[in-house]
C-alpha positions as CSV (number, residue, x, y, z in Angstrom):
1,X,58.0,-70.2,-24.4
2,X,56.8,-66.3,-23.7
3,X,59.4,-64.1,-23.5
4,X,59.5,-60.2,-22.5
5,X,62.3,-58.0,-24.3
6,X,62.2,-54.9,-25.4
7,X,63.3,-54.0,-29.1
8,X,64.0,-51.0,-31.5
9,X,62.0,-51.7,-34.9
10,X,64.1,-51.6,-38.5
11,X,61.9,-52.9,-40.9
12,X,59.4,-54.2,-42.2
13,X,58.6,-56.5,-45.5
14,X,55.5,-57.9,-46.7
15,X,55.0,-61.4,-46.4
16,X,51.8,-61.9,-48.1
17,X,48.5,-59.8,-49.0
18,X,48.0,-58.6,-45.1
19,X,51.1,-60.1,-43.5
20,X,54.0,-58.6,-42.0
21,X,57.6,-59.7,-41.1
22,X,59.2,-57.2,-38.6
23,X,62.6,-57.1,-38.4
24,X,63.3,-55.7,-35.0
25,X,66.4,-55.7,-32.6
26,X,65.8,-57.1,-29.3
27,X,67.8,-56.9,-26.3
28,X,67.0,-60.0,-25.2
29,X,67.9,-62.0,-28.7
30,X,69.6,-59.5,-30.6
31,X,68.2,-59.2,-34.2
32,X,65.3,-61.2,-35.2
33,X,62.6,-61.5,-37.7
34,X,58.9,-61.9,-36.3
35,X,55.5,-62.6,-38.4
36,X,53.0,-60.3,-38.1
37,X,49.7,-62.3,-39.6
38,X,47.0,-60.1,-40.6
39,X,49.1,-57.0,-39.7
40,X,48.0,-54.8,-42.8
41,X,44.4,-55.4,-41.8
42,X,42.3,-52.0,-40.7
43,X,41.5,-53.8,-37.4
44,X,45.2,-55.5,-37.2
45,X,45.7,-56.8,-33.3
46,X,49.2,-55.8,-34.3
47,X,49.1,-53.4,-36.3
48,X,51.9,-52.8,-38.6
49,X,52.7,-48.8,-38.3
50,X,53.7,-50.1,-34.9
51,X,56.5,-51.0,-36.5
52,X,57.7,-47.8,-37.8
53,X,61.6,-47.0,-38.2
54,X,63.3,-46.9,-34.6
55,X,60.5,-47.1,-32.4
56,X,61.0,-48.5,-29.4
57,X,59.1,-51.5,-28.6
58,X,58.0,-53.9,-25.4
59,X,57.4,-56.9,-26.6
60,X,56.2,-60.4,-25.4
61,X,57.4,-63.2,-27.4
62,X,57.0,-66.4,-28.6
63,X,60.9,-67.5,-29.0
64,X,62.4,-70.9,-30.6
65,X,65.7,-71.0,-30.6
66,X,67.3,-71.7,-34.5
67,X,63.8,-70.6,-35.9
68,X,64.1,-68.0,-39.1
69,X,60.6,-66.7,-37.9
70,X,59.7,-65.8,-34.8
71,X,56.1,-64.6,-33.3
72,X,54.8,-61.5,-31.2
73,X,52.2,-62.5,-28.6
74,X,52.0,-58.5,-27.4
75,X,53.7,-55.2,-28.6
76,X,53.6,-51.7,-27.6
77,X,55.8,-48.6,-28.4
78,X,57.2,-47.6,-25.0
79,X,58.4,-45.0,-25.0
80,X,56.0,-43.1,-27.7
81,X,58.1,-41.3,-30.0
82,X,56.5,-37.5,-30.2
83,X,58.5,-35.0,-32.1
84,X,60.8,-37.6,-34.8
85,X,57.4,-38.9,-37.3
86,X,56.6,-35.1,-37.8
87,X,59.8,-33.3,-37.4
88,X,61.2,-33.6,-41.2
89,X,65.0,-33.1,-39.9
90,X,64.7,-35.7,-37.0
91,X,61.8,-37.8,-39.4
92,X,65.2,-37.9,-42.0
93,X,67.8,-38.6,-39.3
94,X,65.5,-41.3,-38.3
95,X,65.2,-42.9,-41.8
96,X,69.1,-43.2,-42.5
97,X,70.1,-43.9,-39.0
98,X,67.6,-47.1,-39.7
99,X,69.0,-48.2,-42.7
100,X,72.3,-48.2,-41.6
101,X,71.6,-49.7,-38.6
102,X,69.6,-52.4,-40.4
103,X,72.7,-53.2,-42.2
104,X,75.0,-53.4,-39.8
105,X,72.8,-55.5,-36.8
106,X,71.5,-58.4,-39.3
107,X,73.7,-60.9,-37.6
108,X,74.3,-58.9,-34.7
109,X,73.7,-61.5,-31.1
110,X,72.0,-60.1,-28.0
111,X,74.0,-56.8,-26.8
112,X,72.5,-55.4,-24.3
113,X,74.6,-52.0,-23.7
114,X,74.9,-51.8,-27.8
115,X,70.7,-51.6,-27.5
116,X,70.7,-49.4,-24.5
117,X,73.1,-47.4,-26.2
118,X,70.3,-47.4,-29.4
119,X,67.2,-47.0,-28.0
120,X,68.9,-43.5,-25.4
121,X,70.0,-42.3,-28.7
122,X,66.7,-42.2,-30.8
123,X,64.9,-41.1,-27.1
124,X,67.3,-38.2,-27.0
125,X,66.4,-37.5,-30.8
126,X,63.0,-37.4,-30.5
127,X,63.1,-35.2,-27.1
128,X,65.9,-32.5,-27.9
129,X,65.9,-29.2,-29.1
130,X,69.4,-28.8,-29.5
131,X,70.1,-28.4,-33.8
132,X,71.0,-32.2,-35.1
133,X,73.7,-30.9,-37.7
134,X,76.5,-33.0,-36.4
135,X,74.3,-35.5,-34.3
136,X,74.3,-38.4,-36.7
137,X,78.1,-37.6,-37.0
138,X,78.7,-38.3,-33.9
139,X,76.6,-41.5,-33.7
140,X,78.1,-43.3,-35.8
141,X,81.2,-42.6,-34.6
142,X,80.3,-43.8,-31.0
143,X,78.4,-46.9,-32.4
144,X,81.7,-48.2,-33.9
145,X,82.5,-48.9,-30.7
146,X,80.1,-51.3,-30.0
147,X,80.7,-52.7,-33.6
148,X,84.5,-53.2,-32.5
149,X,86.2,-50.9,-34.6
150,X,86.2,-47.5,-33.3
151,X,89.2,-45.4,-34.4
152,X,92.2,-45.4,-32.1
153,X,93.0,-41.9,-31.0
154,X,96.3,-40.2,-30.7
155,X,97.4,-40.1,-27.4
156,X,99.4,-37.1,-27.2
157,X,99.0,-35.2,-30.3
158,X,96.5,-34.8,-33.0
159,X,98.5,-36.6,-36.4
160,X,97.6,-35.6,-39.8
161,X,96.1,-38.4,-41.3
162,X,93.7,-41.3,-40.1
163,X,93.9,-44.6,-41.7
164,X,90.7,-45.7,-42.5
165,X,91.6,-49.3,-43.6
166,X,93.8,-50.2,-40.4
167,X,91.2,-47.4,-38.1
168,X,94.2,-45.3,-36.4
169,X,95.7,-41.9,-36.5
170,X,99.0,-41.8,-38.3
171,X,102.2,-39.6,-39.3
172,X,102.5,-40.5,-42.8
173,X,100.5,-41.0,-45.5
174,X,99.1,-44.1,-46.0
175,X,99.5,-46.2,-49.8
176,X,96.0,-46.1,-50.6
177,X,93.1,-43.8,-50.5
178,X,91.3,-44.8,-47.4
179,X,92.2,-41.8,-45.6
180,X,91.5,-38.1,-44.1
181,X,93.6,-35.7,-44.2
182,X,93.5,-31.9,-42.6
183,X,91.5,-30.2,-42.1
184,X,89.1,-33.3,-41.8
185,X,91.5,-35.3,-39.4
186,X,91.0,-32.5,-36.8
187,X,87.5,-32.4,-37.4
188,X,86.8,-36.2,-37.2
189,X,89.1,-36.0,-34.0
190,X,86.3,-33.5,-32.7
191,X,83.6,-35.7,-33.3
192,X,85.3,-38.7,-31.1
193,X,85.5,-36.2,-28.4
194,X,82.1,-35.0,-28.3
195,X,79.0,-36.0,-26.5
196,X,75.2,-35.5,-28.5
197,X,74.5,-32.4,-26.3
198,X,77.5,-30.2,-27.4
199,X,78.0,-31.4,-31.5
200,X,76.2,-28.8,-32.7
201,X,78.6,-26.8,-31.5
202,X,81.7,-28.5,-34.1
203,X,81.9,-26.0,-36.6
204,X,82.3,-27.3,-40.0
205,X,80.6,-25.9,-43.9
206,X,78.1,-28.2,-45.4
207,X,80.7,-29.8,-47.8
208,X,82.9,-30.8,-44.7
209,X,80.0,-32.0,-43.3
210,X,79.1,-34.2,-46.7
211,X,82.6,-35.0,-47.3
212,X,82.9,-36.4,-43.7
213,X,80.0,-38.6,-43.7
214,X,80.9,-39.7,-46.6
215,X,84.1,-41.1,-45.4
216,X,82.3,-42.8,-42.1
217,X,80.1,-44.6,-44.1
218,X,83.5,-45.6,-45.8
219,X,84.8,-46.8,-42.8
220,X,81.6,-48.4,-42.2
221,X,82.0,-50.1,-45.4
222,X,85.6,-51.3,-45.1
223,X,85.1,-53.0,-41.9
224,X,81.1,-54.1,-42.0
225,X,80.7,-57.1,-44.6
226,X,77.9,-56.9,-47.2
227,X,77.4,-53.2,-46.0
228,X,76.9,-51.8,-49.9
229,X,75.2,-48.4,-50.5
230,X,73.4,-45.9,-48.2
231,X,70.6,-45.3,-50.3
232,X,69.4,-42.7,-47.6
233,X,72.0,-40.5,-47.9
234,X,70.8,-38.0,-50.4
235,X,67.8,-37.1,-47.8
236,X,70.4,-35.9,-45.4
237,X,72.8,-33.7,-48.4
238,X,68.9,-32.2,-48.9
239,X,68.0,-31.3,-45.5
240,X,71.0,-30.6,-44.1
241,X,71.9,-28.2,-47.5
């Protein structure tokens, strides 16, 4: 049965010499896997590079329900994306936002406000021109929310440490080392606060910055199963120097 969903594209892997499998979240299915035959081919119907990291896609579907592979009947990029494929900051945001979304949303079901919440966020990427020091901060921060484990803030005051094992704000230090401590608490307290358009303006040095991310993708990592290594992140410590 046809199907019309839109998607955001994560990958791609080759299935033979000019076939494709896309691996795309939908907001109709969640995340699927859809053969692209003759994809690599110069006059492809579908071509592959339609399939670039986070583009967003409309799609019409062949769907199956408990199939492993599904099939594309039509596909467009809707909106097109104008400024991230040759903007080298936004072109490297793009690239590790993608892999740790791919990591995250291979099991993920259909979630519509999780996808809304995707595709706006790449759309305001592409279109700002507000600096994108803190932006990928801040989104990964926001998307925990959607994964179900977004830090529980203080209510009243800002506490010294945050427990990244148990994801709360607490007095006293913790036993192990899963944890920020100040000045980083107050600045990871900023970035649940904050909204895309003002981030830039959390002031923080570059090995804050680092040292921060590094610790979100911990948290990532202690409550995502299978989520292993970012293998992106160098690009970002390069661009963002």
């Amino acid at each position: 049965m046809l199907h019309k969903t839109r998607g955001v594209a994560l990958k791609t892997t080759n299935f033979s010499e000019n076939s494709v499998v896309a691996h795309i979240f939908t907001e109709t299915f969640g995340m699927q896997s859809y053969l692209v035959q003759g994809a690599k081919k110069s006059r492809a119907k579908i071509s592959a590079n339609l399939f670039q990291p986070l583009h967003p896609l409309d799609m019409v579907v062949y769907h199956k329900a408990n199939n492993g592979l599904q099939r594309i009947k039509e596909v467009h990029q809707i909106p097109v994306l104008h400024h991230i494929p040759l903007d080298i900051t936004k072109s490297a945001l793009a690239i590790f936002l993608n892999e740790v979304l791919y990591k995250v949303l291979r099991q993920q079901s259909p979630d519509p406000a999780l996808f809304n919440f995707i595709q706006q966020s790449v759309i305001w990427m592409d279109q700002t021109t507000t600096k994108l020091t803190n932006f990928h901060l801040v989104f990964l921060v926001r998307l925990s929310r959607f994964l179900g484990f977004l830090p529980l803030q203080a209510a009243t005051r800002t506490l010294p440490f945050f427990n990244l094992l148990d994801g709360v704000f607490c007095n006293t230090l913790p036993s192990h080392s899963h944890i920020l401590q100040e000045p980083h608490t107050s600045l990871f307290q900023q970035l649940l606060k904050a909204n895309f358009e003002d981030s830039a303006e959390i002031k923080m040095g570059k090995e804050d910055r680092k040292y921060l991310l590094e610790k979100i993708l911990e948290f990532y990592k202690l409550h995502t199963e299978a989520f292993g290594s970012v293998h992106s992140l160098y690009v970002l410590e390069e661009i963002f120097q």
